[in-house]
C-alpha positions as CSV (number, residue, x, y, z in Angstrom):
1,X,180.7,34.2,23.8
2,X,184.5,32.7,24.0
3,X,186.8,35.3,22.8
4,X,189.6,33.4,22.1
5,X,187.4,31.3,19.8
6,X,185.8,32.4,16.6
7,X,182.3,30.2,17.7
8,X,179.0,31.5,18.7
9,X,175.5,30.3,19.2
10,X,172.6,31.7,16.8
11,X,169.6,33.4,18.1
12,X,168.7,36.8,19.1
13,X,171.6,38.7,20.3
14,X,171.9,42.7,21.4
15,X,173.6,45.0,19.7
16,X,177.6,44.9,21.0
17,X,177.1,41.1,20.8
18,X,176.5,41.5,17.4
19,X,179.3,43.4,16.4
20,X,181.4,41.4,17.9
21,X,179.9,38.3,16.5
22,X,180.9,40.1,13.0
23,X,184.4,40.7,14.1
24,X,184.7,36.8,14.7
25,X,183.1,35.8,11.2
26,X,185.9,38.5,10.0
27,X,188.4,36.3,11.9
28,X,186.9,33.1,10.7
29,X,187.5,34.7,6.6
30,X,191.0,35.9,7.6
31,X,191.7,31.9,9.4
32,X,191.8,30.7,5.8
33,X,194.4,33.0,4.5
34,X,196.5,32.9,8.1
35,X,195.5,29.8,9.9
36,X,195.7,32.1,13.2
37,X,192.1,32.2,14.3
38,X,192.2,30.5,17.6
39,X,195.6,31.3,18.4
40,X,197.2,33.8,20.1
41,X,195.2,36.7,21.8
42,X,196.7,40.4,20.7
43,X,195.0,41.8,24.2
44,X,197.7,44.6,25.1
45,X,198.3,45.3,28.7
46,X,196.8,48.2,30.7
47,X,197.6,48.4,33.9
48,X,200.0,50.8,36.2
49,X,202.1,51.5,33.3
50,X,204.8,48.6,31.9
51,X,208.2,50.2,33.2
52,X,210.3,48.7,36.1
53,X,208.2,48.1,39.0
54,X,205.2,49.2,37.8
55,X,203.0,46.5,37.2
56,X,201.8,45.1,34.1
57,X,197.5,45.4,34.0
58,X,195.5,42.7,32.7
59,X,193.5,44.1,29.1
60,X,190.6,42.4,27.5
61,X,189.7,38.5,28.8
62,X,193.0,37.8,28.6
63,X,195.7,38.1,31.3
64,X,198.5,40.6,29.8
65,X,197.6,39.2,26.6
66,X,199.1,35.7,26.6
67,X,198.0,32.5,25.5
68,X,198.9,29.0,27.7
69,X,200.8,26.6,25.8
70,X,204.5,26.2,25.3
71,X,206.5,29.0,27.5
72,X,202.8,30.0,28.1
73,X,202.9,32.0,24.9
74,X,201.2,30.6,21.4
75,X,203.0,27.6,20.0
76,X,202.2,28.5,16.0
77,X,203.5,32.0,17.2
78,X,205.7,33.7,14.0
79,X,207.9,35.6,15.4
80,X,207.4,38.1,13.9
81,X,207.3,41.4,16.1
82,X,203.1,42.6,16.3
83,X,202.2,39.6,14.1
84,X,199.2,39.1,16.8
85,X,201.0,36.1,18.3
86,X,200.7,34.9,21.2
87,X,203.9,35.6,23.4
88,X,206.4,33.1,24.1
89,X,210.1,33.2,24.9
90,X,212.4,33.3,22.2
91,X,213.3,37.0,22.5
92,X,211.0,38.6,20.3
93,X,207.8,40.9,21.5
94,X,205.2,38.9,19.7
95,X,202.3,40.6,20.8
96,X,203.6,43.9,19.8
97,X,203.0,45.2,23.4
98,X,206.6,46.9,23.9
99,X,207.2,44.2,26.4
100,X,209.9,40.9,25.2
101,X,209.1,37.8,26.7
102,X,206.5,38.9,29.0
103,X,205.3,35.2,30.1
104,X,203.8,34.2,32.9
105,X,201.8,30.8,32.3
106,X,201.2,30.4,35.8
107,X,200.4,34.4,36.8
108,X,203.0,33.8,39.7
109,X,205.0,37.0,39.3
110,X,208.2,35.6,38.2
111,X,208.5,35.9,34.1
112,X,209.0,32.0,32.2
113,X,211.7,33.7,30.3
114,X,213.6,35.4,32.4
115,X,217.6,34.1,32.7
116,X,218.7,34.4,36.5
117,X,222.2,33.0,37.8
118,X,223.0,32.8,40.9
119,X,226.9,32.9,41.7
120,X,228.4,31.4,45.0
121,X,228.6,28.1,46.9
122,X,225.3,25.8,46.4
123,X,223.8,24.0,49.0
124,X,221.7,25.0,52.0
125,X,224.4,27.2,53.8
126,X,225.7,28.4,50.6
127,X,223.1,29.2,48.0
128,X,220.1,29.4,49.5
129,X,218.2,26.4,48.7
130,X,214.8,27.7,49.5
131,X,215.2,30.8,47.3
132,X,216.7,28.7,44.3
133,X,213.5,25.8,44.9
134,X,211.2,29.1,44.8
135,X,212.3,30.7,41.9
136,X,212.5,27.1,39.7
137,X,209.0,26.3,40.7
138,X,208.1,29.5,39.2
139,X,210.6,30.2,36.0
140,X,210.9,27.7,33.4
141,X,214.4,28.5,33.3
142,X,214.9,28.3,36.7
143,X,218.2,30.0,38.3
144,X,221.3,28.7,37.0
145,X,224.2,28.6,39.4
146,X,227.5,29.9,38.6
147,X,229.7,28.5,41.5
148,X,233.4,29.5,41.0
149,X,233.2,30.3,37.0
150,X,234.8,32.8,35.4
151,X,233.2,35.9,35.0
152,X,233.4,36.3,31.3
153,X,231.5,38.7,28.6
154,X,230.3,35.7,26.9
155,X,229.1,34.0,30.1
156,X,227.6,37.4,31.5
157,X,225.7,37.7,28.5
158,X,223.8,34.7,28.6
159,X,221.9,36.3,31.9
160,X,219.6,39.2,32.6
161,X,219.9,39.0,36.1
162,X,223.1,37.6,38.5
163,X,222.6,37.5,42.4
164,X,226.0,36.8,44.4
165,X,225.7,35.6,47.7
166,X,228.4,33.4,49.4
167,X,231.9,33.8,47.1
168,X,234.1,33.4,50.3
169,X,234.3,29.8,49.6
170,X,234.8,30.2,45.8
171,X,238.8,29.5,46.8
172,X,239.8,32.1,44.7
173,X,240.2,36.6,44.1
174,X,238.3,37.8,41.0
175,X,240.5,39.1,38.4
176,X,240.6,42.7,37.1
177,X,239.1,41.4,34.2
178,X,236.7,39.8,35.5
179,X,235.4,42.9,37.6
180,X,235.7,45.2,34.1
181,X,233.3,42.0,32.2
182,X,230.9,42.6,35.3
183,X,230.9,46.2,35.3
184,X,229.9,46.2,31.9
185,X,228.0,43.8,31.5
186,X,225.7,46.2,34.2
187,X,226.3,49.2,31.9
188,X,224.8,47.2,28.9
189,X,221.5,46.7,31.1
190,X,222.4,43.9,33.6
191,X,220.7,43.5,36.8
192,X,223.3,42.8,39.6
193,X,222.3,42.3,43.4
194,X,224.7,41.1,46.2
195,X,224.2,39.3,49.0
196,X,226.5,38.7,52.3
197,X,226.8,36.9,55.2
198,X,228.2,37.5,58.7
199,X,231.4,34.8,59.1
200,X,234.2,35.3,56.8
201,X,235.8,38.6,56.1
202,X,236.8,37.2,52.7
203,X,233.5,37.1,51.5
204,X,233.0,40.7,52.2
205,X,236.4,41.8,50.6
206,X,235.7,39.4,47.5
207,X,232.4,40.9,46.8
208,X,233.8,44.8,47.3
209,X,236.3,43.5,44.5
210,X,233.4,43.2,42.6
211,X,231.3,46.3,43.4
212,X,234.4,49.0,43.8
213,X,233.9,50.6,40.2
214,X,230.4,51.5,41.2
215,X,231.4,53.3,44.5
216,X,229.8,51.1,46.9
217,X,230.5,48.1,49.1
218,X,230.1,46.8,52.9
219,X,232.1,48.0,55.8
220,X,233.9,45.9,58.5
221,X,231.4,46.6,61.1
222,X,228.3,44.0,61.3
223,X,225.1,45.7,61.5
224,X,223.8,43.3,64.9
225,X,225.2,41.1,67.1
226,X,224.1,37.4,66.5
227,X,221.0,36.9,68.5
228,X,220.3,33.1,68.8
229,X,219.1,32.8,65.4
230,X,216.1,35.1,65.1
231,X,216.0,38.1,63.1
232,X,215.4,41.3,63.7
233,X,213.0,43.6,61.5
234,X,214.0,46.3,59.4
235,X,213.1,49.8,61.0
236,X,212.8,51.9,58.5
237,X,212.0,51.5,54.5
238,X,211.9,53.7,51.5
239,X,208.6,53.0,50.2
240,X,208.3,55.1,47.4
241,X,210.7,52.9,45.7
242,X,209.9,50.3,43.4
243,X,211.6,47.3,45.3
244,X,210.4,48.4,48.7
245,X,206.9,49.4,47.4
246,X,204.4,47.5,49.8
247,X,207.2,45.9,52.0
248,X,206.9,46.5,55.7
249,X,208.5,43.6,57.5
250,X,211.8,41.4,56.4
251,X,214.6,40.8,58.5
252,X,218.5,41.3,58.5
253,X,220.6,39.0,61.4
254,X,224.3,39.5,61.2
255,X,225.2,41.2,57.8
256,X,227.5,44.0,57.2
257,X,226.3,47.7,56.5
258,X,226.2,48.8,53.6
259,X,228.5,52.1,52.5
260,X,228.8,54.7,49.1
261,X,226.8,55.4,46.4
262,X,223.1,54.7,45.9
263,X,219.7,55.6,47.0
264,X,219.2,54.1,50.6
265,X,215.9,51.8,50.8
266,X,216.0,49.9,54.1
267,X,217.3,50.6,57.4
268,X,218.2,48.9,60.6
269,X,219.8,49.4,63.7
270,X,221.1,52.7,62.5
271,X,222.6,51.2,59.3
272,X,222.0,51.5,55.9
273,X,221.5,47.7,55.0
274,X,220.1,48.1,51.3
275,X,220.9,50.7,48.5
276,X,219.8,50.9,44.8
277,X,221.9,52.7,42.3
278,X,221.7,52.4,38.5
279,X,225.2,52.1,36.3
280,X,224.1,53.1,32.3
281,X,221.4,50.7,31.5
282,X,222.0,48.3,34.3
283,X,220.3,48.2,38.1
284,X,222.3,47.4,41.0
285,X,221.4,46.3,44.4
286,X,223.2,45.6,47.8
287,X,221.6,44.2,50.6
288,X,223.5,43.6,54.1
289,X,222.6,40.6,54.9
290,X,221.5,37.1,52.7
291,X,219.2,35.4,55.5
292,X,216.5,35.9,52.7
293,X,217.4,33.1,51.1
294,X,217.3,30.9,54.3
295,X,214.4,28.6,55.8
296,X,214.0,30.5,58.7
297,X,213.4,33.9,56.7
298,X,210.6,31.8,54.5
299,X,209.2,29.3,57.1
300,X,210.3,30.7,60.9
301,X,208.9,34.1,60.3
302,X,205.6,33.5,57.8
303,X,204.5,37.1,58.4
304,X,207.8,38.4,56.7
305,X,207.0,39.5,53.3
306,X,210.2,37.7,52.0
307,X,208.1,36.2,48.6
308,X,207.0,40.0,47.7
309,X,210.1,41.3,48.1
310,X,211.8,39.0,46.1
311,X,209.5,39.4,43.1
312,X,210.0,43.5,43.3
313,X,213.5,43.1,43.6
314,X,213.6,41.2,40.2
315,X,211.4,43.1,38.8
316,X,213.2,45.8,39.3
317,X,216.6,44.7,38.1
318,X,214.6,42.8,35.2
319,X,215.7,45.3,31.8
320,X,212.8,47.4,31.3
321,X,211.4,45.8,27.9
322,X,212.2,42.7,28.7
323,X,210.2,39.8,31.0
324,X,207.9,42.3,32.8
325,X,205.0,40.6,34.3
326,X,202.5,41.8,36.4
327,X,202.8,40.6,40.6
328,X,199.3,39.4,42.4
329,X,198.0,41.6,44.3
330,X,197.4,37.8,46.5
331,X,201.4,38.4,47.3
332,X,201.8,40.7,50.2
């Protein structure tokens, strides 16, 4: 029998067939009044629990209760919050699972809806080019790239999530008002992580600009000395955490330590070179180093977990009801 159909083929059937064969003529009378037979699945999700980086289980013969189509949620959806509508993005928790926008047509780990910008320079030794090509193979909305624009509440607010990497070339200082719109844009449930690299001192005095009000930042001293290109491992990690959980090998080459507040998930070379720290609603993270963006991070080094780390990370900074979608256990 075809759950997400309300058809079935005569005949002897047992018992739990039956019933359920009942519960689809029931959907068949109630098609009439609602036109919403075939539509959108209500399946809720069950898995290790729907909060940040936890992932979201698979219920019913459904995956986390969605329906392909447009977004991959139901296109005659309502909108209406519980309506037993498929899920799409528009904002609205359709299937009445807790969860907004929870799409993921293409059970990738990266949410459809979610609304990532990335601010700094574009281009292969700016904005990582294979990081922004992953992410818009795997997000309809793709990562939109800020460059040098004003850091504004009304721009601020059109994102969940903002990673900064190289804003030494921006050619300009953010503004106290700009670092008070960032700062609370986080407080209101933002998802902030930085990014730095190892040439221009700028770069890391631009970005402290940015994270001062939360107490942390990157010191003068780089964390290695450049070593012909190649990586070197990270030595130690936190794995209890969230964004760490199941992440044993990614490398930092030429980054900058990173100092203050926040829990302390990754090591290397005797240097703190990631911290988490949450600021009211919003999730923060700093990593020492931005070579996970780069090709030879994603193609030089294939048994760096660069791809799972990348989806906890988001994940995590991802606001707790909004976009959570589960990440394949394939992805390790």
């Amino acid at each position: 029998m075809n759950s997400r159909s309300c058809s079935w083929s005569f005949g002897w059937v047992p018992v739990r067939q039956l019933a359920r064969g009942l519960l689809h003529a029931a959907c068949l009378g109630a098609a009439l009044h609602a036109a919403a037979c075939s539509g959108g699945s209500t399946s809720s999700t069950g898995g290790e629990g729907g909060g940040p980086g936890g992932d979201l289980g698979t219920g019913g013969d459904d995956i986390g209760g969605l329906d392909p189509g447009v977004g991959g949620g139901d296109s005659t959806a309502s909108g209406v919050p519980g309506a037993g509508t498929g899920e799409r993005c528009d904002g609205v928790d359709n299937d009445g699972n807790g969860i907004i926008d929870d799409v993921d047509a293409g059970q990738d780990g990266v949410c459809d809806c979610i609304r990532i910008a990335t601010l700094g320079e574009p281009g292969e030794w700016g904005q990582g080019d294979v990081f922004d090509a992953w992410l818009n193979q795997r997000s309809t909305n793709g990562a939109v790239n800020l460059n040098d624009a004003e850091l504004t509440p009304e721009e601020l607010s059109k994102h969940q999530v903002i990673i900064i990497q190289d804003v030494s070339v921006i050619g300009r200082r953010y503004s106290p008002s700009e670092v008070e719109a960032l700062t609370q844009w986080i407080e209101n449930g933002g998802g902030l992580m930085t990014l730095i690299g190892y040439g221009d001192p700028d770069e890391r005095e631009n970005v402290n600009t940015l994270l001062d009000p939360l107490g942390v930042g990157y010191d003068r001293e780089q964390i290695l000395p450049k070593s012909g290109g190649s990586t070197i491992p990270i030595s130690e990690w936190a794995g209890s955490h969230p964004v760490v959980a199941g992440i044993e090998k990614v490398g930092v080459d030429n980054g900058y330590p990173v100092v203050g507040e926040g829990t302390t998930l990754a090591t290397g070379d005797g240097h703190d070179v990631l911290k988490a720290l949450e600021s009211g609603k919003g999730r923060v993270l700093v990593w020492g180093d931005e070579w996970i963006t780069y090709n030879s991070e994603w193609v030089d080094h294939p048994d760096y977990q660069v791809e799972r780390f990348w989806l906890n990370a988001i994940k995590w900074m991802t606001p707790a009801n909004e976009c959570q979608v589960a990440i394949p256990p394939t992805i390790n």
